[in-house]
C-alpha positions in Angstrom: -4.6 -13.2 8.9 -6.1 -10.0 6.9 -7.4 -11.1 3.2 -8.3 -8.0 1.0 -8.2 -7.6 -3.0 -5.8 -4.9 -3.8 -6.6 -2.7 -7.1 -4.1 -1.8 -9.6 -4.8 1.7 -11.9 -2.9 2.7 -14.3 -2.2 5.3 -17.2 -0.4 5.0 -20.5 2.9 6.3 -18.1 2.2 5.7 -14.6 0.6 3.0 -12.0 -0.9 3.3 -8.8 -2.1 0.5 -5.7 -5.5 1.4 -4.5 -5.4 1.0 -0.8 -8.0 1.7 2.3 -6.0 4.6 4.0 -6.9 3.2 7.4 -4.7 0.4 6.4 -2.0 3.3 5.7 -2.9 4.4 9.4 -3.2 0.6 10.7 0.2 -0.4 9.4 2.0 3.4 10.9 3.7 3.9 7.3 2.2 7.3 6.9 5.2 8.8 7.5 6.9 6.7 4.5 4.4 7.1 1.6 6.2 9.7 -0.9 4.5 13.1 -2.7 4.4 11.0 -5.5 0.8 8.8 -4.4 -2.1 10.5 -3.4 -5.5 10.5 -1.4 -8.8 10.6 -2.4 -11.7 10.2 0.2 -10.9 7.2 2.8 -8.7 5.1 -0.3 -4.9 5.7 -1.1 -3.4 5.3 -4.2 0.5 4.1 -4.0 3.1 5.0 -6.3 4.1 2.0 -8.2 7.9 2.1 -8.3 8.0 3.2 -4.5 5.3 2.9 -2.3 3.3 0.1 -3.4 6.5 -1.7 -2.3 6.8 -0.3 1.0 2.9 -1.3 1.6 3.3 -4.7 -0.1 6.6 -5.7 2.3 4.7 -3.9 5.5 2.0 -5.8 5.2 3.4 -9.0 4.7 5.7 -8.6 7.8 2.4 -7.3 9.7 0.0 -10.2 8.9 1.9 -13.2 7.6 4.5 -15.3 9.9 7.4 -15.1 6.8 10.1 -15.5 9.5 8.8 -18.8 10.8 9.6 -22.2 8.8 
């Protein structure tokens, strides 16, 4: 199981996830993150109302058993 510490950002109308964009890469969701986040260097920064989302479910399903009881 992956453990990391996920950073929030915000401004007075917006939010964005702070992400390492190899996990972006690692994950293949690429093709799924909207014009609306953005890249700077090797970190992504998720949309709040869209993307974050999409991460926060992938990575769930990729590194915890949720299906198993």
């Amino acid at each position: 199981m992956k453990t990391q510490r996920l950073t929030f950002h915000a401004d007075p109308s917006h939010g964005w996830l702070e992400v390492a964009l190899a996990d972006i890469h690692e994950l293949e969701i690429g093709h799924l993150i909207s014009r609306y986040s953005y890249l700077k260097r090797e970190r992504a920064f998720l949309e709040e109302d869209c993307d974050a989302s999409i991460y926060l479910t992938v990575c769930a399903l990729a590194y915890f058993d949720i299906l198993t009881f």
